[in-house]
VMD Tcl script that builds the backbone (N, CA, C; Angstrom):
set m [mol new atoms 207]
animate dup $m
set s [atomselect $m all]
$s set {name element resname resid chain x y z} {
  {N N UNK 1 A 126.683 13.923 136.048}
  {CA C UNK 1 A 125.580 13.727 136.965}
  {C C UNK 1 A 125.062 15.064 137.461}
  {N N UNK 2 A 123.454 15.071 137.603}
  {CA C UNK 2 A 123.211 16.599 137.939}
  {C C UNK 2 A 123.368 16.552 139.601}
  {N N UNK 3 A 123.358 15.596 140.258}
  {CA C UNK 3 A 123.941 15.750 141.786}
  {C C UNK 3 A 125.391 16.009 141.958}
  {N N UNK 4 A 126.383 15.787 140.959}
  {CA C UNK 4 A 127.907 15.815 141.234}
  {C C UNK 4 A 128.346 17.031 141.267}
  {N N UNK 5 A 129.177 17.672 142.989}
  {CA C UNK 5 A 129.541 18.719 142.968}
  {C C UNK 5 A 131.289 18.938 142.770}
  {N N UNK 6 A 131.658 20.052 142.394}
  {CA C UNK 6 A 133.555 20.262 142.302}
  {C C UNK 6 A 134.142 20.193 143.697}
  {N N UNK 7 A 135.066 19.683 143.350}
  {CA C UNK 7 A 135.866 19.978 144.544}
  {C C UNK 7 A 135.958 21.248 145.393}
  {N N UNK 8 A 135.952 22.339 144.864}
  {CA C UNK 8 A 136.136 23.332 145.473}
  {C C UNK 8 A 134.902 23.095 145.859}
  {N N UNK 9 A 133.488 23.022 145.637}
  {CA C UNK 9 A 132.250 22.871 146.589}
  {C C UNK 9 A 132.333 22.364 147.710}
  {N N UNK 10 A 132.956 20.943 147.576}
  {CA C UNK 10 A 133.269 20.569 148.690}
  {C C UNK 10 A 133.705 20.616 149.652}
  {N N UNK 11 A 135.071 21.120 149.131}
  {CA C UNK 11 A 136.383 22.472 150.048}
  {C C UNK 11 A 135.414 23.409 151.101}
  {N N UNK 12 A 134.392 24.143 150.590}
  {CA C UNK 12 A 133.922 25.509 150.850}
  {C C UNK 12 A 132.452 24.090 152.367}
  {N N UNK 13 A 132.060 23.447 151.860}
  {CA C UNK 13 A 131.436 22.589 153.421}
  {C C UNK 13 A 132.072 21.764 154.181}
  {N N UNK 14 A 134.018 21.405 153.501}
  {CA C UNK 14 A 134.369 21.260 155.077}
  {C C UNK 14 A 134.479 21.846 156.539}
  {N N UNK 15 A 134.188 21.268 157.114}
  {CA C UNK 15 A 134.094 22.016 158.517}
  {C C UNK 15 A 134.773 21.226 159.816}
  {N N UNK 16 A 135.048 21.534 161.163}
  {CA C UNK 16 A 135.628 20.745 162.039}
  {C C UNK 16 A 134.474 19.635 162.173}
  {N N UNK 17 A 134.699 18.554 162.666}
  {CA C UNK 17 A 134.086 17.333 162.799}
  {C C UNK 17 A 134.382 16.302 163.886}
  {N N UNK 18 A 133.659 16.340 165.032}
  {CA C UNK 18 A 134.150 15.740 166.152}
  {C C UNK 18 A 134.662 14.481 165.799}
  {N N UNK 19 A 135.528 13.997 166.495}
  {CA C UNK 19 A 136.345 12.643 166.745}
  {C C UNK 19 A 137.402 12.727 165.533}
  {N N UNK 20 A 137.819 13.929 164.569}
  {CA C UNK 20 A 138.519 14.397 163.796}
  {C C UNK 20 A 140.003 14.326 163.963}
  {N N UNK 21 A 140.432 14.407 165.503}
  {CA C UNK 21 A 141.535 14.553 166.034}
  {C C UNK 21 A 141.477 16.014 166.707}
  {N N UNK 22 A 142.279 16.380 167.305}
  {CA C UNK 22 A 142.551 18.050 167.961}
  {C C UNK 22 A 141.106 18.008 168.702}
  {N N UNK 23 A 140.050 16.631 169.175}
  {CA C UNK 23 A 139.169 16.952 169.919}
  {C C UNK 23 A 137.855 17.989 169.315}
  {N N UNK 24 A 137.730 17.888 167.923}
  {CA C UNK 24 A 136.936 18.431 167.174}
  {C C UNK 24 A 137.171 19.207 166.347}
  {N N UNK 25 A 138.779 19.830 166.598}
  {CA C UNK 25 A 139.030 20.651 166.163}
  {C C UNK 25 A 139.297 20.577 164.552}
  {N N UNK 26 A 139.976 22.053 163.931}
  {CA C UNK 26 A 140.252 21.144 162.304}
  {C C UNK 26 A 141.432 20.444 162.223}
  {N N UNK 27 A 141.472 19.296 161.202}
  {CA C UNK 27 A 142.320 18.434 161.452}
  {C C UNK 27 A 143.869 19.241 161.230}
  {N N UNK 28 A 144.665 18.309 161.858}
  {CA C UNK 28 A 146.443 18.362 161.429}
  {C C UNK 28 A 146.494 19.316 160.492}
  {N N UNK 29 A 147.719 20.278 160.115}
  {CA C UNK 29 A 148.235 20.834 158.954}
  {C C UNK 29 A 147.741 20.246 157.976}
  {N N UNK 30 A 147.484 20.407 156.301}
  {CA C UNK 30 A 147.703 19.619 155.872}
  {C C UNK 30 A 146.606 18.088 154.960}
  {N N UNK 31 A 145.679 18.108 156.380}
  {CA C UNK 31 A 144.690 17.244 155.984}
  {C C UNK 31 A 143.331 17.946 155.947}
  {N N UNK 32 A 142.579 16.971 155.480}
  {CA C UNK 32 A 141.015 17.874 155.275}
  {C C UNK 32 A 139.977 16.918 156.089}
  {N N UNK 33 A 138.884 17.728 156.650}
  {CA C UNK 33 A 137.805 16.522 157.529}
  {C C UNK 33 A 136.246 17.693 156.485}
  {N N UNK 34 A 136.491 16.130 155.608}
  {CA C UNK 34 A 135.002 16.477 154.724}
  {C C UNK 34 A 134.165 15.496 155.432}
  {N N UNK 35 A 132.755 16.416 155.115}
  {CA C UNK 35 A 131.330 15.384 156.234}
  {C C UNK 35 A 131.596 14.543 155.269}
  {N N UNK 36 A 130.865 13.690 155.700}
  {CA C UNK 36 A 130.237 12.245 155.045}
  {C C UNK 36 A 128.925 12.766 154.459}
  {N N UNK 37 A 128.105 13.188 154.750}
  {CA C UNK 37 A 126.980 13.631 153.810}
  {C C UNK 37 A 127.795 14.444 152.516}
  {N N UNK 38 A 128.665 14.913 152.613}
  {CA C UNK 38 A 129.350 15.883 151.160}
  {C C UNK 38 A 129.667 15.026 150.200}
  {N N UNK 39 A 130.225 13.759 150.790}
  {CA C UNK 39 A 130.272 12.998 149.889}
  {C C UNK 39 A 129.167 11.886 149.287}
  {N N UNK 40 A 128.507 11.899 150.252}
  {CA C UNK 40 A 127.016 10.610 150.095}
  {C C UNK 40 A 125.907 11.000 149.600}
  {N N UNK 41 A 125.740 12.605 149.755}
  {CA C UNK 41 A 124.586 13.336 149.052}
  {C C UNK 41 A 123.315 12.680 149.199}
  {N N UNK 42 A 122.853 11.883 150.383}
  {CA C UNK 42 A 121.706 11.424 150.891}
  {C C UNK 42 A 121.451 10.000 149.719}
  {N N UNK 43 A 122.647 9.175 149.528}
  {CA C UNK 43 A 122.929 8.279 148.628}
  {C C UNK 43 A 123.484 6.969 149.956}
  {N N UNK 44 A 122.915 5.511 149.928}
  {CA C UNK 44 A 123.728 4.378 150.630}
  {C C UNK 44 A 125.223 5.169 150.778}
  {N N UNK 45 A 125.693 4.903 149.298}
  {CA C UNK 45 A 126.994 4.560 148.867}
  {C C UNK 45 A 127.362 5.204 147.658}
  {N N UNK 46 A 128.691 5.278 147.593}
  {CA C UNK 46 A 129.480 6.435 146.464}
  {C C UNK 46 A 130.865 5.436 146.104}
  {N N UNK 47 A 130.794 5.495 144.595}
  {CA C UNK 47 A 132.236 4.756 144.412}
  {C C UNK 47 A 133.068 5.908 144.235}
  {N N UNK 48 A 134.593 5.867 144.459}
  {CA C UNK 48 A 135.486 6.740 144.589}
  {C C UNK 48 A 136.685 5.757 144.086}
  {N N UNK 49 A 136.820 7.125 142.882}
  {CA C UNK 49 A 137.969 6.545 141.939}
  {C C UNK 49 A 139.299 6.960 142.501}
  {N N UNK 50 A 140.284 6.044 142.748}
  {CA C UNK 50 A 141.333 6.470 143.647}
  {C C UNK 50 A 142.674 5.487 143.004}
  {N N UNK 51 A 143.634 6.243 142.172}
  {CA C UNK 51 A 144.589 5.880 141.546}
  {C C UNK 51 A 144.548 4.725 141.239}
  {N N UNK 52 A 143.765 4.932 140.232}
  {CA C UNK 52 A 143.100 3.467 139.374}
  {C C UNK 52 A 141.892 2.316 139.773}
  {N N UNK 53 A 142.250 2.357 140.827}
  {CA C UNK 53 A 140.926 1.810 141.567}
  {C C UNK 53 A 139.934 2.269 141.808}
  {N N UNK 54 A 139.071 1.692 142.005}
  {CA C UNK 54 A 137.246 2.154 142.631}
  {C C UNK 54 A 137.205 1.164 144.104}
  {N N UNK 55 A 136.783 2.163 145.052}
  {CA C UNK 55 A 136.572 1.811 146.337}
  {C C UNK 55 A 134.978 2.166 146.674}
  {N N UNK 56 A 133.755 1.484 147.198}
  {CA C UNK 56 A 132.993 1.838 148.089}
  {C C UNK 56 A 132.911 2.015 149.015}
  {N N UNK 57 A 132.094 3.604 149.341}
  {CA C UNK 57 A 131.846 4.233 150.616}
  {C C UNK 57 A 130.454 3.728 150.909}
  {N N UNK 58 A 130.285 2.794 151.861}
  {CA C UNK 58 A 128.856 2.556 151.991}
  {C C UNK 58 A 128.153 3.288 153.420}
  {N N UNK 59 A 127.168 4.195 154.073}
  {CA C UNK 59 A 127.144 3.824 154.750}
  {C C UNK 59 A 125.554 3.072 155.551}
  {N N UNK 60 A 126.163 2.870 157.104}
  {CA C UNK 60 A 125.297 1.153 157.509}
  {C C UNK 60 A 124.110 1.864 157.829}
  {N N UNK 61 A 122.829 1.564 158.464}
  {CA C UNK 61 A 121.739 1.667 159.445}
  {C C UNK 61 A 122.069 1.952 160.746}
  {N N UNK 62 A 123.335 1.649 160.879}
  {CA C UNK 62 A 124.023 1.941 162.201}
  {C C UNK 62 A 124.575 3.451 162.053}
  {N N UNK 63 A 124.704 4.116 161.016}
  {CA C UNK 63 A 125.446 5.131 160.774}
  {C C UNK 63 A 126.752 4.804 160.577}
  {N N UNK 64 A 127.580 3.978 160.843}
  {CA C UNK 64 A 128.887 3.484 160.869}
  {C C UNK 64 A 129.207 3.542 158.331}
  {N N UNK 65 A 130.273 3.916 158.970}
  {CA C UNK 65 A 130.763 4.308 157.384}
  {C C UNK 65 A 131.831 2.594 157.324}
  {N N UNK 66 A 131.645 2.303 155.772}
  {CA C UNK 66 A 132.558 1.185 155.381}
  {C C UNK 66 A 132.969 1.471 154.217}
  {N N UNK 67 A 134.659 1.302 153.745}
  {CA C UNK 67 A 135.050 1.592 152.780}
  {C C UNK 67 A 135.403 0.184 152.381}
  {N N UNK 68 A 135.218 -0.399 150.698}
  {CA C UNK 68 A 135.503 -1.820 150.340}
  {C C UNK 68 A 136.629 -1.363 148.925}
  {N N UNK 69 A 137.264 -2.424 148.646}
  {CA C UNK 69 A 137.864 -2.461 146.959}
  {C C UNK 69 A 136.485 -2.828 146.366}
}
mol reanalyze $m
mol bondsrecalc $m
mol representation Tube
mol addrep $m
């Protein structure tokens, strides 16, 4: 896909993200707080292949994010 970026792209626009935990700060040791636009790329929804499965990231009109099988 000519929109699909590497991981390391992604790596390089995480950033702290309020309600993240630590109060905005960056998350726990360990974990990563990627935006939601990094992954949605101005797209509804993104399927995400995840140890064999495909899950949708949709998100609402509300802004509210939903993940489905």
């Amino acid at each position: 896909m000519a929109n699909e970026r590497s991981p390391s792209s992604l790596r390089s626009q995480s950033r702290p993200v309020a309600g993240a935990g630590n109060n905005g700060d960056w998350p726990e040791r360990g974990q990563a707080a990627i935006a939601s636009e990094s992954l949605l790329l101005g797209r509804a929804s993104v399927t995400i292949a995840h140890e064999g499965m495909n899950y949708i990231l949709r998100a609402t009109r509300a802004g509210k994010l939903i993940l489905t099988k």
